[in-house]
Backbone and ligand atoms as CSV (ligand in chain L), in Angstrom:
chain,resi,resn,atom,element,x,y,z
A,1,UNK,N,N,-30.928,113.866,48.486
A,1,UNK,CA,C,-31.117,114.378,49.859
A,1,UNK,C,C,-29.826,114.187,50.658
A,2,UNK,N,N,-29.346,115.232,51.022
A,2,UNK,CA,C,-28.245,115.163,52.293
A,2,UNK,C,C,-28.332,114.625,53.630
A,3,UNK,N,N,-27.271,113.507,54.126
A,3,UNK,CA,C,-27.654,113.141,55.561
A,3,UNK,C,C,-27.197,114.151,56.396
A,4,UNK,N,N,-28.159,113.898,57.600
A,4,UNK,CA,C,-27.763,114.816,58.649
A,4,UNK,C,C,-26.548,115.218,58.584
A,5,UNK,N,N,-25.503,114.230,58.791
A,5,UNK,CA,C,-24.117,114.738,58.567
A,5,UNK,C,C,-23.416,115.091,57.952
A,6,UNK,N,N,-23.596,115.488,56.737
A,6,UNK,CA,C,-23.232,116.171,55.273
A,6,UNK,C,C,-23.716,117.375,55.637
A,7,UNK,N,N,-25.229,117.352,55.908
A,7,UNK,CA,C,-25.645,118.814,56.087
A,7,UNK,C,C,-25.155,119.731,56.751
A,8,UNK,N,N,-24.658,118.961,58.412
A,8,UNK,CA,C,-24.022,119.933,59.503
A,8,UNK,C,C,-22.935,119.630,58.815
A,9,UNK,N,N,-22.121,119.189,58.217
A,9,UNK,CA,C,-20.878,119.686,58.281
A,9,UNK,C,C,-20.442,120.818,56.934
A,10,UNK,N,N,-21.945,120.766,56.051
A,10,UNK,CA,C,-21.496,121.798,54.838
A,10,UNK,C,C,-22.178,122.926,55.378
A,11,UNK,N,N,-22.976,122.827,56.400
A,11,UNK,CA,C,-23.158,124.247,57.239
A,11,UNK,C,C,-21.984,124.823,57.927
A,12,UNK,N,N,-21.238,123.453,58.190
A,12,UNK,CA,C,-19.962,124.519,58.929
A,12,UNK,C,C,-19.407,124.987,58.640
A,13,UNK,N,N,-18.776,124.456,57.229
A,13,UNK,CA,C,-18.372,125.054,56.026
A,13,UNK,C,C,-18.963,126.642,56.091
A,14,UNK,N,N,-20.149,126.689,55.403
A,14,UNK,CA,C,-20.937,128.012,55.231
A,14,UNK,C,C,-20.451,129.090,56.151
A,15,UNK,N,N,-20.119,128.913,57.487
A,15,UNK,CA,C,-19.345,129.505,58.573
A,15,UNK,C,C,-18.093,129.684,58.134
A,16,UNK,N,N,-17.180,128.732,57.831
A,16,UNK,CA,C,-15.519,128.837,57.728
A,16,UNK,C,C,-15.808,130.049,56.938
A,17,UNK,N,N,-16.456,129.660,55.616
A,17,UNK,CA,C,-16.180,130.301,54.638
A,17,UNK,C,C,-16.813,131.422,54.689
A,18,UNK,N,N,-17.812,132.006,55.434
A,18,UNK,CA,C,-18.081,133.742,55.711
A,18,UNK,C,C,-16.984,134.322,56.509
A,19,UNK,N,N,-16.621,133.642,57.352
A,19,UNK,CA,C,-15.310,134.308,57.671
A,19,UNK,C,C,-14.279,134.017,57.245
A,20,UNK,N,N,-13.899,133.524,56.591
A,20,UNK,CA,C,-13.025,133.753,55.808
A,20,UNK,C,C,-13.382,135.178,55.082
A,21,UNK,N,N,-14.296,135.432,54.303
A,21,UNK,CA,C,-14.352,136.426,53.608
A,21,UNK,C,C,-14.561,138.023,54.352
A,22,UNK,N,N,-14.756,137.612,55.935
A,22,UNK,CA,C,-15.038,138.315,56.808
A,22,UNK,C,C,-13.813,139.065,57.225
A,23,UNK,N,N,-13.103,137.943,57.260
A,23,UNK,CA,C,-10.920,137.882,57.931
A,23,UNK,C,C,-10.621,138.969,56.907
A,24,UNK,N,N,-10.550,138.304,55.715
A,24,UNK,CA,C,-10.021,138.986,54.311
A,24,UNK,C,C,-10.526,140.664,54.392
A,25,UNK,N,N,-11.435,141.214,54.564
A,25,UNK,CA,C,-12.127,142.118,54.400
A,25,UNK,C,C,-11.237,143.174,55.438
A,26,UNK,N,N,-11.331,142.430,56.803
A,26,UNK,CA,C,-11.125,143.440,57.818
A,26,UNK,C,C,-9.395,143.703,57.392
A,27,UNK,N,N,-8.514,142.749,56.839
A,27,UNK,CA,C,-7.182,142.616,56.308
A,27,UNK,C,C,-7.176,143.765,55.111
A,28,UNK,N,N,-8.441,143.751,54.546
A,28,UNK,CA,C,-8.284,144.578,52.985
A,28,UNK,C,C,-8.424,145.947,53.643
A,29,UNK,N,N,-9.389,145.979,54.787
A,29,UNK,CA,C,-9.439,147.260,55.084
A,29,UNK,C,C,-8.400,147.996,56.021
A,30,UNK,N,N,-7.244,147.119,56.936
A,30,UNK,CA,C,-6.773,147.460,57.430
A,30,UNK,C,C,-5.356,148.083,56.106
A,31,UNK,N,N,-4.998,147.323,55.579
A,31,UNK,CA,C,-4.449,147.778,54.541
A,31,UNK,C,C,-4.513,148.880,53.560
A,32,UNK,N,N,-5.538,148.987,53.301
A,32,UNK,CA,C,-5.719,150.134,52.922
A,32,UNK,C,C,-5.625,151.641,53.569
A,33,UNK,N,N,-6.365,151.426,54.901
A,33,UNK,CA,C,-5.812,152.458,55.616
A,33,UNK,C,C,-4.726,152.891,56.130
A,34,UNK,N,N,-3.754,151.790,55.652
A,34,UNK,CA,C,-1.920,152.021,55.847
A,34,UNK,C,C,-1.028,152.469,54.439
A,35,UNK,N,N,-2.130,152.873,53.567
A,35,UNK,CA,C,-1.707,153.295,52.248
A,35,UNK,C,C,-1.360,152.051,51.132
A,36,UNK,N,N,-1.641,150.922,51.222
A,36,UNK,CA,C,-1.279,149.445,50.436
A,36,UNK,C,C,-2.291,149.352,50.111
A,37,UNK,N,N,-2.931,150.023,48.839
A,37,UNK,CA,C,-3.542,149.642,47.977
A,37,UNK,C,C,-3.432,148.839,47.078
A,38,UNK,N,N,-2.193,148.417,46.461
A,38,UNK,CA,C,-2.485,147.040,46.116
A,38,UNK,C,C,-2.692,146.114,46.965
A,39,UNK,N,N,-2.223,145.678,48.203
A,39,UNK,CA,C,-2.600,144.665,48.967
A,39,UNK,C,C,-3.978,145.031,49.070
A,40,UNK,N,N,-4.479,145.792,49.607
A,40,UNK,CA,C,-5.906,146.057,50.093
A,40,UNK,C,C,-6.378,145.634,48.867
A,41,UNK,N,N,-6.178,145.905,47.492
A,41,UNK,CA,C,-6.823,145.567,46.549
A,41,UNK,C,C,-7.235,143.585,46.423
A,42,UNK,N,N,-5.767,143.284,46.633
A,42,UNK,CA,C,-5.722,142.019,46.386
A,42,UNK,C,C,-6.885,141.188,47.658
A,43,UNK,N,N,-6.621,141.445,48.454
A,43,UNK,CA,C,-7.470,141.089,49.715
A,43,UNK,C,C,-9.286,141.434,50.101
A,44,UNK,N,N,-9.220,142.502,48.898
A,44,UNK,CA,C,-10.599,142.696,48.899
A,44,UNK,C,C,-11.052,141.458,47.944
A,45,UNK,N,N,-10.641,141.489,46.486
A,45,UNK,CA,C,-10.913,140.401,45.750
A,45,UNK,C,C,-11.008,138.738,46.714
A,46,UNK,N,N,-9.897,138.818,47.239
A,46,UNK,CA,C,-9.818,137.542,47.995
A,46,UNK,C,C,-11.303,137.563,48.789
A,47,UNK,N,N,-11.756,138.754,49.474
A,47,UNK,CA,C,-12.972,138.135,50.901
A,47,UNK,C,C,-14.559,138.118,49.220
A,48,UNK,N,N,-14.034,138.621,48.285
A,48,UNK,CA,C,-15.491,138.264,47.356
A,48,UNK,C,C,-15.227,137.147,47.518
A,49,UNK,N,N,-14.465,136.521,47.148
A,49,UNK,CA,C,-14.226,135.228,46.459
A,49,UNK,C,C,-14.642,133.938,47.794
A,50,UNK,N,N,-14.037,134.345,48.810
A,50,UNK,CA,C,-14.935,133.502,49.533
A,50,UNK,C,C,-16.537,134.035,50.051
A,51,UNK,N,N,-16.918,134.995,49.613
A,51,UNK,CA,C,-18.348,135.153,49.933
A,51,UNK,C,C,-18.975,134.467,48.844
A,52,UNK,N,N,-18.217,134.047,47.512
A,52,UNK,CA,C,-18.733,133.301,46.476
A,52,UNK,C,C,-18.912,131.903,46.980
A,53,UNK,N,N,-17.510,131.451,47.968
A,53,UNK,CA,C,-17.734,129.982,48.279
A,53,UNK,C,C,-18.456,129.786,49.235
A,54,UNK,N,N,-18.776,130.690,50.070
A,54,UNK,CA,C,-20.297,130.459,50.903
A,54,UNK,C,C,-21.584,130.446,50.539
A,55,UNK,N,N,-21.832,131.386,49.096
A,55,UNK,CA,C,-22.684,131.031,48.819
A,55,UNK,C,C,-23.053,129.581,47.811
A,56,UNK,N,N,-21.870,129.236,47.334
A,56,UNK,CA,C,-21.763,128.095,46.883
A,56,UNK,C,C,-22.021,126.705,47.543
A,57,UNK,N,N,-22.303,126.862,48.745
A,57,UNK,CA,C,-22.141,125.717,49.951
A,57,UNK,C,C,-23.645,126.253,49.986
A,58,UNK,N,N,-24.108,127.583,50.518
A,58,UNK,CA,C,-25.503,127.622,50.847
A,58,UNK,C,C,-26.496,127.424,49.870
A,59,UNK,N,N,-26.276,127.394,48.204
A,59,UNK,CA,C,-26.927,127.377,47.361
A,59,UNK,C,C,-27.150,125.158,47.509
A,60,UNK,N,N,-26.103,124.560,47.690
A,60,UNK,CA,C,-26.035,123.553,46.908
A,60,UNK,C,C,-26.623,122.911,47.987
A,61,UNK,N,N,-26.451,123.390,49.818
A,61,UNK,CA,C,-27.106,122.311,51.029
A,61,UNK,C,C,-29.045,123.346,50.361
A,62,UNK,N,N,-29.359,123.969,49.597
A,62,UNK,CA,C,-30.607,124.236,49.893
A,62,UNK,C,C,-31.416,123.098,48.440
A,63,UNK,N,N,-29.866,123.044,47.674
A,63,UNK,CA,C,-30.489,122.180,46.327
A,63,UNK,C,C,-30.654,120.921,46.620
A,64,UNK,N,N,-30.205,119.998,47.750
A,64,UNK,CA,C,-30.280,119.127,47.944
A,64,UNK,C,C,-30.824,118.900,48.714
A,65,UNK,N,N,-31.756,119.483,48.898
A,65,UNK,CA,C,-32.905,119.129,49.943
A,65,UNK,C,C,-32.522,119.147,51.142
A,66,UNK,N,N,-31.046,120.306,51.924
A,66,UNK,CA,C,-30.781,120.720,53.604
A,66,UNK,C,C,-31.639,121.848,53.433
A,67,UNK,N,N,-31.139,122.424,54.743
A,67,UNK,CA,C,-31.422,123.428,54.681
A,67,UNK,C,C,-29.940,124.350,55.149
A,68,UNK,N,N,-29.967,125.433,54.782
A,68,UNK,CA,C,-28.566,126.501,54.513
A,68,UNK,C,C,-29.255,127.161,55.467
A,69,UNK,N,N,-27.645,127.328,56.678
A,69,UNK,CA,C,-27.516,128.138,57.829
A,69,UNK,C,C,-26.562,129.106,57.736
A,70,UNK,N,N,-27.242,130.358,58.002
A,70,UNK,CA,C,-26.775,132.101,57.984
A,70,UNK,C,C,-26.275,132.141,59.097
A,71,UNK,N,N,-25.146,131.881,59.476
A,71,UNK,CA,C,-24.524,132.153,61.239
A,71,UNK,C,C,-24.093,133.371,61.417
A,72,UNK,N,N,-24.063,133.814,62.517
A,72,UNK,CA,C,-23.211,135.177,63.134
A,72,UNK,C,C,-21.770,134.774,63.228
A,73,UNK,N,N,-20.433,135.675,62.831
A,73,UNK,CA,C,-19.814,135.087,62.230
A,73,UNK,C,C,-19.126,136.004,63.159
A,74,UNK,N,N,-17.666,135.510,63.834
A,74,UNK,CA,C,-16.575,135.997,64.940
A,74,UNK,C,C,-16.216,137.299,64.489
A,75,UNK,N,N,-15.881,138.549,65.315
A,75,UNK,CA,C,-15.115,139.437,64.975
A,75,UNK,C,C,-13.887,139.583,64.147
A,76,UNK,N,N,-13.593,139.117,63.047
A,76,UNK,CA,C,-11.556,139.283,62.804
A,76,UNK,C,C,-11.095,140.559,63.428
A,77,UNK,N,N,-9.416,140.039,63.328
A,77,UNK,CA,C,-8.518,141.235,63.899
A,77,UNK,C,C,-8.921,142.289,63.483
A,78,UNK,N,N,-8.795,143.515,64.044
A,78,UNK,CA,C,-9.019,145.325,63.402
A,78,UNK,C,C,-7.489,145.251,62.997
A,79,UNK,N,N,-6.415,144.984,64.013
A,79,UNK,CA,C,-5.135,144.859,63.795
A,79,UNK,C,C,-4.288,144.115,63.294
A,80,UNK,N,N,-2.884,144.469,62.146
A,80,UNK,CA,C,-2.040,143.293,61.403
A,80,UNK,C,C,-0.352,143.663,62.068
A,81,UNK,N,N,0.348,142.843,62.709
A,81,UNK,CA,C,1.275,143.328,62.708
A,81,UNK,C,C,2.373,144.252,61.652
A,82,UNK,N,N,2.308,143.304,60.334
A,82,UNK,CA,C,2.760,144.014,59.007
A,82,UNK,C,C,2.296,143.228,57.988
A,83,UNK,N,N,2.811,143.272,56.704
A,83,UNK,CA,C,2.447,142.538,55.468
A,83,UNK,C,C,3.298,140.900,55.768
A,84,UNK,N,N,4.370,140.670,55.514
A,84,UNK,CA,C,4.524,139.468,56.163
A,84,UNK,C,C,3.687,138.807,56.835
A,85,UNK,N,N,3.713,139.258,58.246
A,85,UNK,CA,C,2.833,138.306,59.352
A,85,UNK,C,C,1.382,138.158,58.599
A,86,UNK,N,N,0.660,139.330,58.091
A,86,UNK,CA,C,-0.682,139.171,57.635
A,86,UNK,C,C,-0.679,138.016,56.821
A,87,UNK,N,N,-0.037,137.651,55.864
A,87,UNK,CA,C,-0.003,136.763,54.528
A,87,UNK,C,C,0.726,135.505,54.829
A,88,UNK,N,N,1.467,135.485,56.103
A,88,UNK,CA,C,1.602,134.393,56.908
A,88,UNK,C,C,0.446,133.971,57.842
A,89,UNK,N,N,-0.754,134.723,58.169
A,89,UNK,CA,C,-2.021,134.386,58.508
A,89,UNK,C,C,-2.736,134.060,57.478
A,90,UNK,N,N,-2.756,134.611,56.442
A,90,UNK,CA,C,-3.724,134.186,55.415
A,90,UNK,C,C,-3.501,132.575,54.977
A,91,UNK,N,N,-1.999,132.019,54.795
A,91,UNK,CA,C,-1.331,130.793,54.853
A,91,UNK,C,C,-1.816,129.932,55.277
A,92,UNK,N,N,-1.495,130.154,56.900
A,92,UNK,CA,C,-2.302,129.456,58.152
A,92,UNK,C,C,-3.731,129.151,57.953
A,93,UNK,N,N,-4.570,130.003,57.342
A,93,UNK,CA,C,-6.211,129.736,57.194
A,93,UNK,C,C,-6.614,129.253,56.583
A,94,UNK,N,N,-5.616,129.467,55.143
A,94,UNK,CA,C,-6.093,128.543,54.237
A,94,UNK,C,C,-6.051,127.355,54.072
A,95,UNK,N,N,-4.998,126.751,54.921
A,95,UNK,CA,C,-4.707,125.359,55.474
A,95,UNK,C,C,-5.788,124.591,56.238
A,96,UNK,N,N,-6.169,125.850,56.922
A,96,UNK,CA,C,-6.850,125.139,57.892
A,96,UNK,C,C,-8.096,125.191,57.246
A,97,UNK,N,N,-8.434,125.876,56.302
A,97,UNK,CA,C,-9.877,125.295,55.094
A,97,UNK,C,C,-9.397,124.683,54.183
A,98,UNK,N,N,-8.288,124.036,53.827
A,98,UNK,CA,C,-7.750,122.929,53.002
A,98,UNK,C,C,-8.896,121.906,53.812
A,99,UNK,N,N,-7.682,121.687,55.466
A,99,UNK,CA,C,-8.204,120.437,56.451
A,99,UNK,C,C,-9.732,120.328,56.423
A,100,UNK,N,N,-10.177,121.354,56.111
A,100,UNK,CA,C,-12.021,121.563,57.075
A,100,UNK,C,C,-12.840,120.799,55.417
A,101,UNK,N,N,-11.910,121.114,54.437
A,101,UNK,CA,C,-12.765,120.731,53.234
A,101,UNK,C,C,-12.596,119.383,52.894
A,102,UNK,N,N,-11.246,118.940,53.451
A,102,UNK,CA,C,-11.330,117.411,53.279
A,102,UNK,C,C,-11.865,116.718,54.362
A,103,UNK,N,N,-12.196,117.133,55.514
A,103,UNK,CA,C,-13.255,116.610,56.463
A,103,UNK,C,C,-14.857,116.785,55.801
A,104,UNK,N,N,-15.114,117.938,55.024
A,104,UNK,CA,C,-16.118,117.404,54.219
A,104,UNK,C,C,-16.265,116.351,53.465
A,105,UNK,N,N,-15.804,116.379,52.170
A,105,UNK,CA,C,-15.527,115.358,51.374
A,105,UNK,C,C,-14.919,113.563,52.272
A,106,UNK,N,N,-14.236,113.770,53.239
A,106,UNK,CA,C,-14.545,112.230,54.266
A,106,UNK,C,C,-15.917,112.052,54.547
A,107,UNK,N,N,-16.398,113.067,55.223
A,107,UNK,CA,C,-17.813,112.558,55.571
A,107,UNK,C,C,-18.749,112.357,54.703
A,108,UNK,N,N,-18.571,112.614,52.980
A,108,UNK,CA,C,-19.639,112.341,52.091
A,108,UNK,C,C,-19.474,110.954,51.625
A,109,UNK,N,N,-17.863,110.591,51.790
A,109,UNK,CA,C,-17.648,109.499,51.686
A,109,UNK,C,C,-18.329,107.987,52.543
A,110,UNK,N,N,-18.043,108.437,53.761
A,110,UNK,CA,C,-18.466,107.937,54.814
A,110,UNK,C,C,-19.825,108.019,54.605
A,111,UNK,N,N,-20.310,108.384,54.282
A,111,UNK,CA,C,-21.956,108.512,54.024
A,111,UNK,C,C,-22.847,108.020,52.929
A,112,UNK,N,N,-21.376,107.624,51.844
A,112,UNK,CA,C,-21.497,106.923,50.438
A,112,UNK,C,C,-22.536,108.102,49.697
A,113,UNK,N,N,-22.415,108.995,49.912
A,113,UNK,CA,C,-23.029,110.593,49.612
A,113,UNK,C,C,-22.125,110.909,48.190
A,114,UNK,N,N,-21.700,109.973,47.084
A,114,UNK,CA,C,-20.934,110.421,45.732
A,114,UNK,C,C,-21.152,111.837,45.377
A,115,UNK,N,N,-22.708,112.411,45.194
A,115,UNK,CA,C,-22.793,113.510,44.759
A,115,UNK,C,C,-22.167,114.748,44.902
A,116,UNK,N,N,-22.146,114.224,46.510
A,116,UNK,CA,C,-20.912,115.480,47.333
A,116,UNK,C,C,-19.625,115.339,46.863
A,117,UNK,N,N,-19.292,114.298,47.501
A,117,UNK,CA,C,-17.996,113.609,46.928
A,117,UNK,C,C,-17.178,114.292,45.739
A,118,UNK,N,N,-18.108,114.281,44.639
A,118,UNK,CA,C,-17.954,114.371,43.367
A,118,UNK,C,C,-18.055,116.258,43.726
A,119,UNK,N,N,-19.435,116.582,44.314
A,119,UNK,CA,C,-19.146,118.489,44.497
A,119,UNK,C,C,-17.940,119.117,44.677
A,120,UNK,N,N,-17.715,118.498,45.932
A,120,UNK,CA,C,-16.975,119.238,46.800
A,120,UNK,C,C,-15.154,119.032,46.027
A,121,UNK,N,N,-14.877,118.202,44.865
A,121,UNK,CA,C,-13.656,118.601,44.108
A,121,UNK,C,C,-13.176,119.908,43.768
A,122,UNK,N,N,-14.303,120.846,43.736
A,122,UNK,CA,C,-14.088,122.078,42.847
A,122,UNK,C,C,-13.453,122.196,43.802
A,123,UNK,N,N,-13.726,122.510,44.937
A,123,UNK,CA,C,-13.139,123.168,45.855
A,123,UNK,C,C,-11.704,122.490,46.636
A,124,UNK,N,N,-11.374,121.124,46.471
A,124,UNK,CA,C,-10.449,120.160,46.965
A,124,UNK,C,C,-9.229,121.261,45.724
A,125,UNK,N,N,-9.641,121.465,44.724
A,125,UNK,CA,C,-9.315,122.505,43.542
A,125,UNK,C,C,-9.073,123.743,44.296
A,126,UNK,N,N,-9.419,123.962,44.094
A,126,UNK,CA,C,-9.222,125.964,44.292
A,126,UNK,C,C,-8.557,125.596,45.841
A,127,UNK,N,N,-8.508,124.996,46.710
A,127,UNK,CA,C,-7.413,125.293,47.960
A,127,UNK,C,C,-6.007,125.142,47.720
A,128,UNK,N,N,-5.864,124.387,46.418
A,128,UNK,CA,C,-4.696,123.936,45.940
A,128,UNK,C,C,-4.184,125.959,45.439
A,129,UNK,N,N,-5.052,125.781,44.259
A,129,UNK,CA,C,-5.046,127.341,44.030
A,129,UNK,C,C,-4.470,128.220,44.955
A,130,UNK,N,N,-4.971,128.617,45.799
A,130,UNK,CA,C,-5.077,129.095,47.255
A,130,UNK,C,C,-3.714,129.146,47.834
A,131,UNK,N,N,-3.723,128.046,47.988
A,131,UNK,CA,C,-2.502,128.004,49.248
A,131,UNK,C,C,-1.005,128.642,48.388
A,132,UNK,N,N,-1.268,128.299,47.104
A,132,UNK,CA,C,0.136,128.046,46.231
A,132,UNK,C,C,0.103,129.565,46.020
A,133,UNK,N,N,-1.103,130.554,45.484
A,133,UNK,CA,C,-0.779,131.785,45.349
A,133,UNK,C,C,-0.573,132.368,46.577
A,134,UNK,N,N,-1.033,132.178,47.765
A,134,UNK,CA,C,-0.476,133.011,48.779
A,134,UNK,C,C,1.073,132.207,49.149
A,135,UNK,N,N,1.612,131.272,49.277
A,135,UNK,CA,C,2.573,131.092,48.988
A,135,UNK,C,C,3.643,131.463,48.281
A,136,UNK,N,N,3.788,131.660,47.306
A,136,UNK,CA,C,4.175,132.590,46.151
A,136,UNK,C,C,4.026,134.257,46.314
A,137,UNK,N,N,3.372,134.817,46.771
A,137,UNK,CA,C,3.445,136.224,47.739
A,137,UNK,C,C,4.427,136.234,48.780
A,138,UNK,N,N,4.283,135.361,49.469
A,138,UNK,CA,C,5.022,134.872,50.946
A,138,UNK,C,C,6.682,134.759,50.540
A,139,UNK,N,N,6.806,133.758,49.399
A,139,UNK,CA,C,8.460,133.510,49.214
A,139,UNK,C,C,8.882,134.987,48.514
A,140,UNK,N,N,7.880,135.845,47.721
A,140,UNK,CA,C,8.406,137.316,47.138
A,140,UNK,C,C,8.717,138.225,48.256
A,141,UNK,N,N,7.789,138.197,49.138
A,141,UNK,CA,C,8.074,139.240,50.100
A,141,UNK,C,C,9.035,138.956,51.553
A,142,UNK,N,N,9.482,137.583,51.576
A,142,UNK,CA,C,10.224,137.314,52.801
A,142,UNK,C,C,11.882,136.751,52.226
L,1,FEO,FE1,FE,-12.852,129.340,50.498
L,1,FEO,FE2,FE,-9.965,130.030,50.654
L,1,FEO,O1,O,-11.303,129.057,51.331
């Protein structure tokens, strides 16, 4: 069973991470309509992939006896200045769901909650992933 505070904070999660896949989307689509189909391509894959890690957060607070919250999720930009700046935003976000995921994993700690602890690696994982491939875009194109 999850404490209260595991729960709200892997609900917030559930939030980061729809928009995230929300951000990505409106990015894939703005791209595309500027003729960058591979970017648009790449960026569509990217917003599945976090609709995978939301549901991964909502599957695991419903397995552990929370309950998983469906939020209404912020508008993203319609507008990108160019490819640079965009993938220098994507950078920025992913950082800032690096930070948001190790504030999870503190609070499971803090809660002596191991199970999480022990969950939430995959993902302490894949931001590493994350940051380093959009990074690696970033040093090709600037
Ligand atoms: Fe699921 Fe890239 O954060």
């Amino acid at each position: 069973m999850l404490t209260k505070k595991v729960e709200e904070i892997c609900n917030r999660q559930i939030e980061r991470e729809g928009f995230s896949s929300n951000l990505y989307l409106a990015m894939a689509s703005w791209a595309e309509t500027k003729g960058m189909a591979g970017i648009a391509a790449w960026l569509y894959a990217q917003s599945e992939e976090e609709r995978v890690h939301m549901l991964k957060f909502i599957r695991y607070v419903n397995e552990r006896g929370g309950s998983a919250i469906v939020p209404e999720f912020k508008k993203p930009p319609v507008k990108y200045k160019g490819i640079p700046e965009l993938f220098a935003e994507v950078l920025k976000h992913e950082k800032c769901i690096t930070a948001s995921i190790s504030e999870v994993l503190e609070a499971a700690i803090a809660e002596k909650d191991h199970a999480t602890a022990n969950w939430i690696q995959w993902f302490v994982k894949e931001q590493v992933e994350e940051e380093s491939s959009v990074q690696l875009i970033l040093d090709k194109i600037s």
